[in-house]
TIGU-589360 format. One record per residue (C-alpha): x, y, z; residue in three letters; residue number from 1. Coordinates in pm, 1 decimal. Layout:
N
(mitor (X; Y; Z); "ALA"; NUM)
...
END
This chain:
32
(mitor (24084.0; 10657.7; 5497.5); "UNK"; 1)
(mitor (24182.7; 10540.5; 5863.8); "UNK"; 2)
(mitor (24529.4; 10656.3; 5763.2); "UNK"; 3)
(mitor (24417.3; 11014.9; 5694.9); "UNK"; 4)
(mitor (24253.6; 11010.7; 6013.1); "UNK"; 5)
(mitor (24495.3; 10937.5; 6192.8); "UNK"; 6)
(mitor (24704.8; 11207.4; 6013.3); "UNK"; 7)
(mitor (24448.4; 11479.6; 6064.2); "UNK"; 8)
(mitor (24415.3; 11331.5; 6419.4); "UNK"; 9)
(mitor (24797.1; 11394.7; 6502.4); "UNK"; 10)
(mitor (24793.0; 11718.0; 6298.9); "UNK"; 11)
(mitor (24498.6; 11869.7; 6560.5); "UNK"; 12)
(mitor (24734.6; 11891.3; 6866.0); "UNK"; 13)
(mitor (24955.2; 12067.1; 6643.8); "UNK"; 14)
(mitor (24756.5; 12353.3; 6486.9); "UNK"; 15)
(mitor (24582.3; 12437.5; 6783.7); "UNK"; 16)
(mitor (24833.0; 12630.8; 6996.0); "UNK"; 17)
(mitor (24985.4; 12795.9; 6638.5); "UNK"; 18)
(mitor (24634.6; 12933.9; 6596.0); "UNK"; 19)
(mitor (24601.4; 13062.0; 6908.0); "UNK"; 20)
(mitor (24913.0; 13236.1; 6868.5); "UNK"; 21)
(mitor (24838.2; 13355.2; 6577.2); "UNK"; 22)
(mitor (24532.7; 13511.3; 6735.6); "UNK"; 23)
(mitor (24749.5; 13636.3; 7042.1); "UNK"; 24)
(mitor (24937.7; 13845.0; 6771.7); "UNK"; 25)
(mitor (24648.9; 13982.9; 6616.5); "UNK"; 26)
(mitor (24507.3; 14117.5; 6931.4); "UNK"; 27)
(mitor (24848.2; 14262.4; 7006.2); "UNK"; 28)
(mitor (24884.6; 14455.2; 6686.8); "UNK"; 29)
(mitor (24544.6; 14598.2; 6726.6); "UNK"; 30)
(mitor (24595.0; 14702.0; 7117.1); "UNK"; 31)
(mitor (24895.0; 14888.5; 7007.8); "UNK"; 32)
END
């Protein structure tokens, strides 16, 4: 289980500024 953890763990860093993009775009499309 420590392995998938640690895999999660790296995967966190990752996801959050794609999400946050993500939401970015969102409020974008619904501005215009």
């Amino acid at each position: 289980m420590e392995d998938v953890e640690k895999h999660y763990m790296s995967l966190v860093p990752r996801a959050v500024p794609i999400t946050s993009n993500l939401a970015m775009v969102m409020l974008r499309r619904l501005q215009v």
